[in-house]
C-alpha positions as CSV (number, residue, x, y, z in Angstrom):
1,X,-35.3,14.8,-31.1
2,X,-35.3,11.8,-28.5
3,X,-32.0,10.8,-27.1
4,X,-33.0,7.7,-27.2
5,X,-35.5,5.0,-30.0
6,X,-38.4,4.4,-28.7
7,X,-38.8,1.4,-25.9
8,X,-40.7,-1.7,-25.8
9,X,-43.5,-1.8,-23.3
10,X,-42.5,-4.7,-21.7
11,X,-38.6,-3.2,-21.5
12,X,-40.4,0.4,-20.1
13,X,-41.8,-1.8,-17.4
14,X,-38.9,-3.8,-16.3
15,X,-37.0,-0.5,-16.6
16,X,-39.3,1.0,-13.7
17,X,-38.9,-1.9,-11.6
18,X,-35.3,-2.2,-11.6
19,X,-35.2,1.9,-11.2
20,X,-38.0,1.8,-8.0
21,X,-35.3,-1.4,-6.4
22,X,-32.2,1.1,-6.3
23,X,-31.5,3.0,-3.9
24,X,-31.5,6.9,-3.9
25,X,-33.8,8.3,-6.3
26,X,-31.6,11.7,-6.2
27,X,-29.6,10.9,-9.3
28,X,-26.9,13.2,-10.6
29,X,-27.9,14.9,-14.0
30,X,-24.5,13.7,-14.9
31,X,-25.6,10.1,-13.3
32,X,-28.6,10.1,-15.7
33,X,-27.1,10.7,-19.0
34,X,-24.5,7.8,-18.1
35,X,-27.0,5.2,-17.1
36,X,-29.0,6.6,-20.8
37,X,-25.7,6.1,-22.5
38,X,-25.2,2.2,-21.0
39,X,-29.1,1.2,-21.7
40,X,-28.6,2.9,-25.6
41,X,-25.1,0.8,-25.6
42,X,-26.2,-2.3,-23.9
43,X,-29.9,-2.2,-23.1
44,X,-31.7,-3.8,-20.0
45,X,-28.3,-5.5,-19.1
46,X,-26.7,-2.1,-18.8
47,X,-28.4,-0.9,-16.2
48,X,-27.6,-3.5,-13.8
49,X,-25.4,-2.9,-10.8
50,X,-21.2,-3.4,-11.1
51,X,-19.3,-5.2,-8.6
52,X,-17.7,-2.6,-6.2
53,X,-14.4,-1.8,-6.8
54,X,-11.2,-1.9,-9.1
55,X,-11.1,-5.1,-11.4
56,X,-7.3,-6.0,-11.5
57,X,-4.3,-5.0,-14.2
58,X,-1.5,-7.9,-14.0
59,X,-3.2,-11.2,-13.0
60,X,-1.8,-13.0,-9.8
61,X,0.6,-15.1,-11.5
62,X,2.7,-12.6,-12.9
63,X,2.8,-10.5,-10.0
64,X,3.9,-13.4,-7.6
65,X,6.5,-14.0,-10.3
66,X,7.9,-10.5,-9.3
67,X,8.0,-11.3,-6.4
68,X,9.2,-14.8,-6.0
69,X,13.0,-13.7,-7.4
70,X,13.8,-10.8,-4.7
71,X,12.4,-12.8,-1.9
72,X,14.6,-15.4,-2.7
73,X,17.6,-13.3,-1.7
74,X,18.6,-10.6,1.3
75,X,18.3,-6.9,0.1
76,X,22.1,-7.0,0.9
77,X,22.7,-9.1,-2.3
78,X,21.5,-6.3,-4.4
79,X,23.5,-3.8,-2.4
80,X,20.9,-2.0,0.3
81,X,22.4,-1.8,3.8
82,X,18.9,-4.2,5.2
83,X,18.6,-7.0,6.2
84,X,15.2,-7.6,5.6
85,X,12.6,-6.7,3.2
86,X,10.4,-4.3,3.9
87,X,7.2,-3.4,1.4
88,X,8.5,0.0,0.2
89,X,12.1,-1.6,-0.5
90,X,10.3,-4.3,-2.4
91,X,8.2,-1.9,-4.1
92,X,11.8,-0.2,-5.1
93,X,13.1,-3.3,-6.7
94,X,9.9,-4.3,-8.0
95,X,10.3,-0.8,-10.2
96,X,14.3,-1.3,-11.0
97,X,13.5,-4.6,-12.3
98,X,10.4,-3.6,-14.8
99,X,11.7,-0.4,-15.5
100,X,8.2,1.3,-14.1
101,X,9.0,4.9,-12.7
């Protein structure tokens, strides 16, 4: 039984050309079966290339929200011995204030 229905010609043919343009033909057998599963899910357009990288969780508004309010005071308002912020003090308050552990 094929995993997947059969393919168009024309599709077969773009297939090959897009395949022949990447780089390193020594795909994964685990590699294979993904890029299988994203053509059967989302044909030709499946098989082109992702940006690199993480796409972001909290957009850039709410996170400079979060950090807007304990800039505006000294970590001595909220009771640390500092006088400055540093990033993993920030990333302390950051936590107390959304509850995140």
């Amino acid at each position: 039984m094929p995993i997947i229905a059969p393919i168009p010609r024309s599709e077969r043919r773009l297939m090959q050309k897009t395949i022949h343009r990447t780089r390193g033909k020594n795909h994964a057998r685990s590699s294979i079966i993904r890029r299988i599963n994203w053509f059967t899910l989302y044909g030709i357009d499946g098989l082109e290339s992702l940006s690199p990288g993480r796409g972001r969780c909290w957009p850039f508004e709410h996170i400079c929200t979060f950090l807007r309010e304990p800039v505006k005071h000294t970590p001595g308002d909220f009771g640390y011995q500092r006088s400055r912020w540093s990033t993993e003090l920030m990333a302390i308050k950051i936590n107390e204030i959304t509850g995140y552990q």
